[in-house]
C-alpha positions in Angstrom: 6.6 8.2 -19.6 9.9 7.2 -18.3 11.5 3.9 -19.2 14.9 2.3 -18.5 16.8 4.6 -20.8 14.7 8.0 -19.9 15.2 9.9 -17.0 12.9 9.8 -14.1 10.4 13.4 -14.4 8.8 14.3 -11.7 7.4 17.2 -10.1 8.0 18.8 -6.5 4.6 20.1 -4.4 4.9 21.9 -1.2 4.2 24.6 0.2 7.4 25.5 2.3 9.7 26.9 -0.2 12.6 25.2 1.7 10.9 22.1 2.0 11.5 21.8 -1.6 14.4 22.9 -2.1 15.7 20.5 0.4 13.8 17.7 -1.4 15.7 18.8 -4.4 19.0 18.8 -3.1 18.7 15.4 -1.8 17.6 13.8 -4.6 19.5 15.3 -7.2 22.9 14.9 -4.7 22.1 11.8 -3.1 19.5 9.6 -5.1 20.1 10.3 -8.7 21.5 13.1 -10.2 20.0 12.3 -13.8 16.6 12.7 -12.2 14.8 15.4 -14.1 12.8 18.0 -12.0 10.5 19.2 -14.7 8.7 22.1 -12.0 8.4 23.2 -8.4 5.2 24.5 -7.0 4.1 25.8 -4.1 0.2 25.8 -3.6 -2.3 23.0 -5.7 -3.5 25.6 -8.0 0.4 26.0 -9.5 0.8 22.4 -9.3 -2.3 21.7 -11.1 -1.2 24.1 -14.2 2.4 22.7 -14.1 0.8 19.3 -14.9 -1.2 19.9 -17.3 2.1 21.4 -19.1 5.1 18.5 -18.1 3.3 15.8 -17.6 5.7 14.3 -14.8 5.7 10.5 -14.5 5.1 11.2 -10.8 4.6 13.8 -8.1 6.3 14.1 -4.6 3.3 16.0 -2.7 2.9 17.3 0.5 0.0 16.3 2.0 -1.1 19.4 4.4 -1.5 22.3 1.7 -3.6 25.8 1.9 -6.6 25.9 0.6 -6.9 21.9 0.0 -5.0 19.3 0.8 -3.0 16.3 -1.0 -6.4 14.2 -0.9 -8.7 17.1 -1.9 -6.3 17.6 -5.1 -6.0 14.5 -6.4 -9.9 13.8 -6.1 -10.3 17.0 -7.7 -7.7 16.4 -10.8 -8.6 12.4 -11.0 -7.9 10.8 -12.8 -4.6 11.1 -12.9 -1.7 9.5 -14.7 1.0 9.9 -12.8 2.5 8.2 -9.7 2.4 9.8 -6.2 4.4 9.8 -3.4 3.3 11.4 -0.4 5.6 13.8 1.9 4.0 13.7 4.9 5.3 14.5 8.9 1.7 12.9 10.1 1.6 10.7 13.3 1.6 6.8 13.7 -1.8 6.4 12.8 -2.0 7.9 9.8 1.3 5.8 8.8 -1.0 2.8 9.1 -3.3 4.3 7.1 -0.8 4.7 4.3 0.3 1.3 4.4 -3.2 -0.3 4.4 -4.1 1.5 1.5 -1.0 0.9 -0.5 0.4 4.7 -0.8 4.0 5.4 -1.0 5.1 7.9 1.5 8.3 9.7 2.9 8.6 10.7 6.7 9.5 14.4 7.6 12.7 15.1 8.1 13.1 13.2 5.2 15.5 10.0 5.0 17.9 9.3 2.3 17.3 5.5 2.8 13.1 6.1 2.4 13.6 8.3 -0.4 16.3 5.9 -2.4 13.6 3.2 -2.3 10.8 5.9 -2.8 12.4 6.1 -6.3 13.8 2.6 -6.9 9.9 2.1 -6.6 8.8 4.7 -9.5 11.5 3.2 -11.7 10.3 0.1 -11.3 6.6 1.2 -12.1 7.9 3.0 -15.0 9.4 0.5 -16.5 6.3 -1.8 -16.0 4.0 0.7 -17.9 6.2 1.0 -20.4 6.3 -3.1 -20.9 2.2 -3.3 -21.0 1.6 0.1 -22.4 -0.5 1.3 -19.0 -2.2 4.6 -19.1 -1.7 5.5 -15.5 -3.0 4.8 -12.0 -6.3 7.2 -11.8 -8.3 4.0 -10.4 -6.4 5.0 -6.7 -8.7 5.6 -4.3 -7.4 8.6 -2.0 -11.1 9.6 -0.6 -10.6 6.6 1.6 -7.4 7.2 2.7 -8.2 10.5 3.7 -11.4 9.7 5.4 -9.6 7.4 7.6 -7.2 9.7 8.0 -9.1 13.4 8.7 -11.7 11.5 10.9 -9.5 9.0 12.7 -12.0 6.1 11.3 -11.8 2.8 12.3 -9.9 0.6 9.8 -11.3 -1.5 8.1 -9.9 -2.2 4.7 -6.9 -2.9 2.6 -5.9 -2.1 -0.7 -4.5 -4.9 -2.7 -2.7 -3.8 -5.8 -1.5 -6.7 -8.3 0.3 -6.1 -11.5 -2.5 -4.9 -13.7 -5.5 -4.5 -11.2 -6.4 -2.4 -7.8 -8.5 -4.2 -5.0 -10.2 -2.1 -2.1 -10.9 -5.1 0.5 -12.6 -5.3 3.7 -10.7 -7.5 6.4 -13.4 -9.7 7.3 -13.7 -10.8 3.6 -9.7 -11.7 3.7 -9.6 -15.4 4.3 -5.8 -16.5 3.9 -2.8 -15.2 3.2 -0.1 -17.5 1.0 3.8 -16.6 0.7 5.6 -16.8 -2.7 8.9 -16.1 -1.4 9.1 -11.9 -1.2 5.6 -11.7 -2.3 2.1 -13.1 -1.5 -1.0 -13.9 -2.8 -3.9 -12.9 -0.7 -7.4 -15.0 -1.0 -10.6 -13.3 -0.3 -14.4 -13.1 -1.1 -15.6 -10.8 -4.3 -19.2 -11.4 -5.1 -19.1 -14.5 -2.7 -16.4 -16.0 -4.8 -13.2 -16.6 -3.9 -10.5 -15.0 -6.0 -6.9 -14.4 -5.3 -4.4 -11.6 -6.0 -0.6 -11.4 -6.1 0.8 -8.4 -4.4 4.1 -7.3 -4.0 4.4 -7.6 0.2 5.8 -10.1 2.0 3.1 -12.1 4.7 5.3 -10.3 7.5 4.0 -6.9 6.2 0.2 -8.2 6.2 1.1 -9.9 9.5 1.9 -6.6 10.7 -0.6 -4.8 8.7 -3.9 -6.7 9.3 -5.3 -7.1 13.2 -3.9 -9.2 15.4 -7.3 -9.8 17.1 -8.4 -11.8 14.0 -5.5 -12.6 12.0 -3.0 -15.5 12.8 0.3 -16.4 11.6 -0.1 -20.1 11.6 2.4 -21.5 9.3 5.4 -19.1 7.5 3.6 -20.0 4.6 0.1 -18.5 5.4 -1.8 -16.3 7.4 -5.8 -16.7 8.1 -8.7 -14.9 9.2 -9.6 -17.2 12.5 -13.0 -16.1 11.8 -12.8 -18.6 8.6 -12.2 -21.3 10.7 -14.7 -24.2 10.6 -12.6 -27.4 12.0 -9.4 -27.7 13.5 -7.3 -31.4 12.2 -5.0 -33.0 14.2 -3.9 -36.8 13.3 -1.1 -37.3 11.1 -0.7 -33.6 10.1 -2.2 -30.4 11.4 -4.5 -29.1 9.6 -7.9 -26.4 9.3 -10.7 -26.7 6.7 -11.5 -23.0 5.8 -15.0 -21.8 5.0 -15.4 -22.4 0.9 -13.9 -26.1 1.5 -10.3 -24.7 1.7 -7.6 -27.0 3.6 -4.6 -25.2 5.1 -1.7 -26.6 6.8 -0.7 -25.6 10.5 3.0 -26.1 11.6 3.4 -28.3 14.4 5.3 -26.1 16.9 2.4 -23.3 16.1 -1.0 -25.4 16.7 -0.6 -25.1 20.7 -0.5 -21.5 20.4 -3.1 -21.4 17.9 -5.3 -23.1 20.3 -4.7 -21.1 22.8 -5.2 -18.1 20.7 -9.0 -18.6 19.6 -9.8 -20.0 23.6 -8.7 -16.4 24.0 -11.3 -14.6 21.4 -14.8 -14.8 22.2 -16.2 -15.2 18.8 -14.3 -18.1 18.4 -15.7 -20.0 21.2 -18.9 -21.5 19.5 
């Protein structure tokens, strides 16, 4: 595995022949030219072989493939011990998708910018496993990110990944969200327990991420599930008390619109 002094390998999958080399060219011209390619395949079955015989610290994969698809590979291959990075030209949706579940993707036609941070990412990770030893990431889920993909399901989850553990979470179990500066701990319910994880995105990705029907922004500290709520506390501060005896400050200039916010939902008229 690649570390701070070893030279990123990874491995090129897709099916275009000049999708590749174009991939190739960028990031070898434009991203880092000490990057080392170790193979380029064009169908699973070649990429599948090539593994087994470089064992890349990550794969740029495309996800629509003959025969089977990104998903359909990496469930088949699991688990696997390398990093992934999707290359994908899929619509809005399925952007979402990626992003709820934690994947690291690049947009067709692909970007320099998306790419450069595509890799600053890996090196990062490498450089992690290589501090704590870590055998890989086969504990990624991809059969859910494909099923909400392939059949448009609703979504309803979110994975959480923290330094040395992977979290698949359903919203409604989310109760808060705390800022620690460009990162953010998110509190929710496992086994009717509250436990807390420290990811690395910022509370404006999960304000973005998680649905606005439910989730507020009521502080720049934290975001909460409004369906958590149990009293509202205004005196000398604003305040809510949280289902599990949890107290979270609201900021003044945001309680109005809170308030107007839950007359607004239904479920939250009790």
């Amino acid at each position: 595995m690649a570390n701070s002094e070893t030279p990123l390998s990874v491995l090129l999958v897709d099916d275009e022949i000049e999708a590749c080399r174009n991939l190739k060219s960028i990031l070898l011209e434009f991203i880092d030219p000490n990057i080392n390619i170790v193979g380029v395949a064009h169908s699973t079955a070649e990429a599948e072989k090539q593994l087994q015989v470089h064992n890349p610290d990550a794969v740029f994969l495309d996800i629509e493939m003959p025969n089977e698809n990104a998903f359909q590979f990496l469930e088949r291959v699991s688990p696997i011990h390398f990093e992934v990075v999707f290359v994908t030209a899929y619509d809005e949706y399925a952007i979402r998708a990626f992003k709820l579940n934690a994947v690291d993707y690049i947009l067709k036609p692909i970007s320099i910018s998306e790419l450069a941070n595509a890799v600053v990412k890996l090196k990062e990770r490498m450089r992690y496993k290589s501090l704590i030893g870590a055998g890989g990431n086969g504990n990624n889920d991809f059969s859910e990110v494909s099923k909400q993909i392939t059949n448009k399901a609703k979504l309803n989850k979110i994975t959480l990944k923290g330094n040395n553990n992977v979290e698949l979470v359903s919203f409604k179990d989310i109760i808060y969200v705390e800022a620690f500066g460009k990162y953010s701990k998110v509190f929710f319910l496992k086994n009717n327990t509250v436990v807390d994880i420290l990811t690395s995105y910022a509370i404006s990705d999960y304000e973005e991420l998680l649905p606005n029907e439910v989730f507020y922004r009521i502080h720049k500290s934290f975001l909460i599930n409004c369906a958590h709520i149990k009293q509202i506390h205004k005196d000398d501060t604003t305040s809510l008390t949280m289902n599990y005896s949890i107290t979270i400050p609201v900021s003044r200039r945001r309680f109005s619109s809170l308030l107007e916010f839950l007359q607004t939902k239904p479920s939250f008229n009790d």
